[in-house]
C-alpha positions as CSV (number, residue, x, y, z in Angstrom):
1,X,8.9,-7.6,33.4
2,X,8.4,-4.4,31.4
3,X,5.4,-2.8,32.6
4,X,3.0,-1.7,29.4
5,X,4.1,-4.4,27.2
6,X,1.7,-6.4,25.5
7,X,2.1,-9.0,23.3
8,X,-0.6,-10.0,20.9
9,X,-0.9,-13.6,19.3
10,X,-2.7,-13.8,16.3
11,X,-3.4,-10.7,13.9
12,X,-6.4,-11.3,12.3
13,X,-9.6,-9.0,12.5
14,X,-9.9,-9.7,16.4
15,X,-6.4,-8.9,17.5
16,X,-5.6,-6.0,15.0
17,X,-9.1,-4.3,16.3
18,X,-7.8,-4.8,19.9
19,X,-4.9,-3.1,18.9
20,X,-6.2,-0.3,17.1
21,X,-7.9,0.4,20.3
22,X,-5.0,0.3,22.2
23,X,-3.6,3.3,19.4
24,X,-6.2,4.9,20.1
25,X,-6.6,5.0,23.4
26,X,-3.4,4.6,25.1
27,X,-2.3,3.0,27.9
28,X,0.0,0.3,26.5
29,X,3.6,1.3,26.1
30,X,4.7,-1.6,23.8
31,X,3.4,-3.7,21.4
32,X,4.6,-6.9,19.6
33,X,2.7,-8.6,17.4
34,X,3.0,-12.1,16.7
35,X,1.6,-14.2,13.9
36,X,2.5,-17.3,12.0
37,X,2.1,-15.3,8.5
38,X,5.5,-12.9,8.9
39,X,4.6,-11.1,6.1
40,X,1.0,-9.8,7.1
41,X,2.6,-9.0,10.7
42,X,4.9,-6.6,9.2
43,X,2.8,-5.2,7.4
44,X,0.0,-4.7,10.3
45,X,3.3,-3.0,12.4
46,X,3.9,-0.7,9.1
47,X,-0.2,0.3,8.9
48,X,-0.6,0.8,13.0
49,X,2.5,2.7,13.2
50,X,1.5,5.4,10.6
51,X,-1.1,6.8,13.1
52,X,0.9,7.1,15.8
53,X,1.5,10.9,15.2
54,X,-2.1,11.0,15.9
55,X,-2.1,8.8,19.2
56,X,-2.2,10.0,22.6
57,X,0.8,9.0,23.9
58,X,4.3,7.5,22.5
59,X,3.9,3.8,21.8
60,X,6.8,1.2,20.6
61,X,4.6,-1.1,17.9
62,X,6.9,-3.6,16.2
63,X,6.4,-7.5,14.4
64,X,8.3,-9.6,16.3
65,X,8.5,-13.2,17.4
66,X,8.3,-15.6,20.8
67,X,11.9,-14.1,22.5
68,X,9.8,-10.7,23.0
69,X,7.3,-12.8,25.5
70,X,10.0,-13.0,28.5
71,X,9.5,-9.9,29.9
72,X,6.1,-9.1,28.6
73,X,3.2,-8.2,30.9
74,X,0.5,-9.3,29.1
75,X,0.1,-12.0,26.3
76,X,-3.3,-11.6,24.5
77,X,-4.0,-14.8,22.4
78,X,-6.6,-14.1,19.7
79,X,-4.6,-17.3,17.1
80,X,-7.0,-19.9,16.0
81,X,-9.6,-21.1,13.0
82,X,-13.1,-20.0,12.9
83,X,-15.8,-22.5,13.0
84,X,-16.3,-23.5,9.1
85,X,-19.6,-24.8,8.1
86,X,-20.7,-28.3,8.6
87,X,-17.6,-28.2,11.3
88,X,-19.0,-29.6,14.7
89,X,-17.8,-27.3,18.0
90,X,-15.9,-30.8,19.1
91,X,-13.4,-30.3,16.0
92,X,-13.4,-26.7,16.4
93,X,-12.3,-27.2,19.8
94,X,-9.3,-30.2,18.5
95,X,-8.2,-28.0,16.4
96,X,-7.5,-24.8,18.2
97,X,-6.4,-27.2,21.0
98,X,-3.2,-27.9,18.9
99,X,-2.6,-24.6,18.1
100,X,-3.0,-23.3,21.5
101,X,-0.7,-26.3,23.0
102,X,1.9,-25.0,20.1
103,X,1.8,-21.4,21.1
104,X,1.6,-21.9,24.8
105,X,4.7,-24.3,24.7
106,X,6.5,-21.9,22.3
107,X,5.7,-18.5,25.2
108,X,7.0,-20.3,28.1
109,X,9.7,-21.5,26.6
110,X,10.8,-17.6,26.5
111,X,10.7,-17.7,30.3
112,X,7.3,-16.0,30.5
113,X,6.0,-15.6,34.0
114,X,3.2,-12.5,33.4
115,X,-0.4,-12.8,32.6
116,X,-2.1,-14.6,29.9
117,X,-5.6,-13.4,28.2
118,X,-7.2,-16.3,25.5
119,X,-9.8,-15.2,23.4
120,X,-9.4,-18.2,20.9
121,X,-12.8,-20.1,20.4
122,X,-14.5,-22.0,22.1
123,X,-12.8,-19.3,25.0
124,X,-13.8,-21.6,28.2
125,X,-12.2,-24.6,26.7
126,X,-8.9,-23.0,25.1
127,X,-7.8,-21.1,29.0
128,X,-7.9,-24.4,30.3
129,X,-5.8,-25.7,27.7
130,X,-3.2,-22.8,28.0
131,X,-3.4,-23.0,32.0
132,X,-2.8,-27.0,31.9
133,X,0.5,-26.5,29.1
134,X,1.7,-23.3,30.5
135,X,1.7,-24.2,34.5
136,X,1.6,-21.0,35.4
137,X,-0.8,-20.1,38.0
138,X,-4.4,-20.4,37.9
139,X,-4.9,-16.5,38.6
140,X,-2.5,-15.9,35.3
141,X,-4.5,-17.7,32.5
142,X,-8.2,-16.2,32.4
143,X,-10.4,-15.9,29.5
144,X,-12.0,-13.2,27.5
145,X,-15.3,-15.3,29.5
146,X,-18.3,-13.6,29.2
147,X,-17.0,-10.4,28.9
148,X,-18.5,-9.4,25.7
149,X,-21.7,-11.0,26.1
150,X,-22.0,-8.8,29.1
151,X,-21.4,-6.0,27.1
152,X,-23.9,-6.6,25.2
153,X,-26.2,-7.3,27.3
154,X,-25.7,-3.7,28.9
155,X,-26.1,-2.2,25.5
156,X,-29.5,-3.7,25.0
157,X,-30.6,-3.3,28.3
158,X,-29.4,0.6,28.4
159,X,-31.7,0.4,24.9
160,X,-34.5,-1.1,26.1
161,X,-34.7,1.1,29.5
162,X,-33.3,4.3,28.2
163,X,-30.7,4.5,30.9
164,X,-26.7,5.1,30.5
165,X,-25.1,1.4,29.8
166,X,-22.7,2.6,32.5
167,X,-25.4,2.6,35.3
168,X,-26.4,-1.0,34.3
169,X,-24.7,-3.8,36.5
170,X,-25.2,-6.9,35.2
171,X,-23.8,-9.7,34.2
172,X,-23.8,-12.8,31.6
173,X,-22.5,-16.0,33.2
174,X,-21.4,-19.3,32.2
175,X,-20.2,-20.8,28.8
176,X,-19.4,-18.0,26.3
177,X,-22.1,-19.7,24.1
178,X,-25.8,-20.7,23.8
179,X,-25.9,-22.0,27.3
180,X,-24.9,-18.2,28.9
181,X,-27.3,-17.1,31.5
182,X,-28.2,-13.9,33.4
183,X,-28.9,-14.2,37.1
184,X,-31.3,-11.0,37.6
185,X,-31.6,-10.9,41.0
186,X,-28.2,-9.6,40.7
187,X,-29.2,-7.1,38.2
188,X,-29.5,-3.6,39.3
189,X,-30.0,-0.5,37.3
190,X,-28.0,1.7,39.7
191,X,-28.5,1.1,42.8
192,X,-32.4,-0.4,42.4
193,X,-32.8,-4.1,41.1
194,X,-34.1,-4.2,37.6
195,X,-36.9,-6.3,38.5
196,X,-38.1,-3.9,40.3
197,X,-37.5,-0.9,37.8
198,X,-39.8,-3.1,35.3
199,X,-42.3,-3.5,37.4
200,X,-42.6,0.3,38.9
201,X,-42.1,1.0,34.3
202,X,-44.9,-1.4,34.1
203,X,-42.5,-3.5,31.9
204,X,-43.2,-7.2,31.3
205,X,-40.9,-9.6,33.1
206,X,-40.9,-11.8,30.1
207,X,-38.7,-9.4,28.2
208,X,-36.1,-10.0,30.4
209,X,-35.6,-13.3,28.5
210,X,-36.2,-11.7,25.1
211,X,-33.2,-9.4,25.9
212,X,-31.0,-12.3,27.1
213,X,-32.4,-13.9,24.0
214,X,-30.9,-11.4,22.1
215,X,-27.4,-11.2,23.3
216,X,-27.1,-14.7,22.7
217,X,-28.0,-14.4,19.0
218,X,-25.9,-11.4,18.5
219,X,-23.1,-13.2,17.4
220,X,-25.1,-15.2,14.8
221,X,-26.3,-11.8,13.8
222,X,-23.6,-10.0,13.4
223,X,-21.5,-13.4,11.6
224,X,-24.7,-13.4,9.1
225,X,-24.6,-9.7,8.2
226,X,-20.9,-9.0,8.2
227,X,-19.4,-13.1,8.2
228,X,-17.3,-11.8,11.3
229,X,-17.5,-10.2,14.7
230,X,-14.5,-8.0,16.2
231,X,-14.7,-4.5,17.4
232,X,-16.7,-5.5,20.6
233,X,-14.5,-8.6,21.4
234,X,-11.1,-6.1,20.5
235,X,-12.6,-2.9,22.6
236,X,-13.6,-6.0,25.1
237,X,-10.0,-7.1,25.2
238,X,-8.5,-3.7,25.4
239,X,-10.3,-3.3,28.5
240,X,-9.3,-6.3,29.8
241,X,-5.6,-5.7,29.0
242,X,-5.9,-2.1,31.0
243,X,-7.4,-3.8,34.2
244,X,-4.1,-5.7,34.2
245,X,-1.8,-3.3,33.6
246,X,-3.4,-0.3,35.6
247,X,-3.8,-2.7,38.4
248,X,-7.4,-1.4,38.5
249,X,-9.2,-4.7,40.4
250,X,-12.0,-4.0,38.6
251,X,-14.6,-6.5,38.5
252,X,-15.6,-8.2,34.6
253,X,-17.1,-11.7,33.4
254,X,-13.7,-13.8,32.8
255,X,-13.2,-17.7,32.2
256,X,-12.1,-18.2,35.7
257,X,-10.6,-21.1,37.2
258,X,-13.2,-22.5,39.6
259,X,-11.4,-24.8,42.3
260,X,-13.0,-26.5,45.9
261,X,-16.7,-26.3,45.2
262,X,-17.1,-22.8,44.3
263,X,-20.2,-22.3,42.4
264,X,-20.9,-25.9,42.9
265,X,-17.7,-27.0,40.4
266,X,-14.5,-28.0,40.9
267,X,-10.8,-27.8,38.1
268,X,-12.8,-26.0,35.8
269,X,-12.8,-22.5,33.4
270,X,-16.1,-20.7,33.3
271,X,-17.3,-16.9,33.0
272,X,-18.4,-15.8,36.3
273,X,-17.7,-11.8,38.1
274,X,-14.3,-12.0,39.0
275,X,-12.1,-8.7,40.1
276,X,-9.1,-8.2,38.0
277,X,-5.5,-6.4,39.5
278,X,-2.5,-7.1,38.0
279,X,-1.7,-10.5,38.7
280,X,-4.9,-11.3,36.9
281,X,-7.6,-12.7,39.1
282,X,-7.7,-11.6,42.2
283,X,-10.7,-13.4,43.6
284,X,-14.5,-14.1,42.6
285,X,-17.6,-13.3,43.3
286,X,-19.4,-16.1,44.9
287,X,-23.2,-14.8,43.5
288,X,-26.2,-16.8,45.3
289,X,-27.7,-18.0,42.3
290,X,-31.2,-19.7,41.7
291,X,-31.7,-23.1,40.9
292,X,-32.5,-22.6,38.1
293,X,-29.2,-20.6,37.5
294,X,-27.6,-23.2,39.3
295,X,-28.9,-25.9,36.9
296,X,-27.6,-23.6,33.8
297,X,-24.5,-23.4,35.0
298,X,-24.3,-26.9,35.8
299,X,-25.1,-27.4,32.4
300,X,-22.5,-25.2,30.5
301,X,-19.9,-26.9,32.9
302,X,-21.0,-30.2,31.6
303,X,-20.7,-29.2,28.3
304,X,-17.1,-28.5,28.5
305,X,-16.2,-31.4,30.9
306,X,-17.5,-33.7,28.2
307,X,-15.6,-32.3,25.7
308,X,-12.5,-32.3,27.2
309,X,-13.2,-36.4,28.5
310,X,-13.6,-36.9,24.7
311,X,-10.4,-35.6,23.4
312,X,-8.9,-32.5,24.8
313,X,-7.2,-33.6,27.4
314,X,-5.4,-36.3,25.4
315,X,-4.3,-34.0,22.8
316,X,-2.4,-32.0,26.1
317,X,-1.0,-35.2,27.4
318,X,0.5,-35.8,24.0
């Protein structure tokens, strides 16, 4: 395994603004892209490459194809169809199953053993389909989760309270989707629970939900002004990709396997706080939630199960 290499799955806006922030920023030391159109791959390689002179460190970017997975540390999966209109999430999900059962059979078939990060739509559903085909181990396969939503909740919050987003820890859990939820009594704004710092700001509690409100329709937002969202997921997954390489066990809000009862759930991929080293999951955080919280999370796991008792699962036994 070649420490620093990455190889990215899908070069549309998503994947190419990941790796544009890996140019800029550094930290990888190669990186292959894969996509199923050759030619736009190339030319992505050709386009990235012309800025390395400006980069801050030396950086092998080349097209390439499923051989370069065996000794890759980190697959980033971004392949997949957007959700077209009129589409229901059920044939979204089909879909993307098939093409995540094809690209999953086609890494491991390289001899593959590193870690795998799926940002593919809907993200919760598609790491359980690349964990069940690949067989690797649960801790390998996570999802891009919750991460952005968290994210964004921090930038909103860091608006709304005028305080750094970097002294704002807290975190969007369940489905990445409309059935997300924020547990605030987990919330703090530095060391002091944000409840608290609302009430001492004379800050109505109801805004709370107006801000979660608002993260969750960001997306639609963004899709409605711009028909696409991708610098926050590709800084997002740049992030992501560094917490695995760096070995930094830093903690973020990945689709995690839950197993034995934890949070209530059992065989299951959902966002929760989970730290990150370079095996990829190193363990959760087991948060005491509400019941309310409980109940959401209940929910967003039902949501998935059913989906996958529809059809999912018999598209990965095929």
């Amino acid at each position: 395994m070649k420490k620093g290499k990455v190889v990215l799955i899908g070069t549309g806006f998503v994947g190419m603004s990941m790796a544009y922030s890996m140019l800029n920023r550094g930290g990888v030391n190669e990186l292959i892209l894969i996509d199923i159109d050759k030619d736009k791959t190339i030319g992505e390689e050709m386009d990235l490459s012309h800025g390395l002179p400006f980069a801050p460190q030396k950086m092998v970017i080349k097209a390439g194809d499923y051989d370069e997975c065996k000794d890759a540390q980190v697959i980033v999966i971004t392949a997949g169809i957007a959700q077209k209109p009129g589409q229901t999430r059920l044939e979204l999900a089909e879909t993307n199953t098939k093409i995540m059962k094809g690209i999953t059979q086609n890494i491991m078939n390289s001899g593959f053993n590193g870690v795998i990060i799926v940002a593919s739509n809907p993200v919760d559903l598609m790491t359980y389909v690349v964990s069940k085909v690949s067989g690797l181990p649960k801790n390998q396969v996570i999802g891009s989760g919750t991460v952005l939503d968290t994210a964004r909740l921090r930038y909103i919050m860091s608006d709304y309270l005028k305080v750094s987003s970097k002294n704002i820890h807290a975190y969007v859990m369940g489905e990445h989707g409309d059935s997300s939820f924020v547990p605030w009594n987990h919330a703090y704004v530095g060391c002091k629970k944000v409840k608290d710092v609302m009430e001492d700001n004379n800050h109505p509690m109801e805004d709370l939900e107006k801000i979660h409100h608002d993260v969750v329709n960001a997306a639609y937002e963004i899709i409605n002004k711009k028909k696409a969202t991708y610098y926050g997921i590709g800084m997002a997954l740049r992030k992501l990709v560094k917490a695995v390489i760096d070995n930094e066990n830093t903690i973020m809000t990945v689709s995690t396997y839950l197993k034995d009862g934890e949070y209530g759930q059992d065989d299951i991929y959902i966002g929760v706080p989970a730290i990150i080293d370079n095996k990829g999951v190193r363990e959760l955080l087991n948060l005491e939630l509400t019941k309310e919280e409980q109940e959401k999370l209940d929910n967003s796991c039902k949501i998935i199960k059913e989906m996958r008792k529809q059809s999912i699962d018999k598209i990965i036994e095929e």
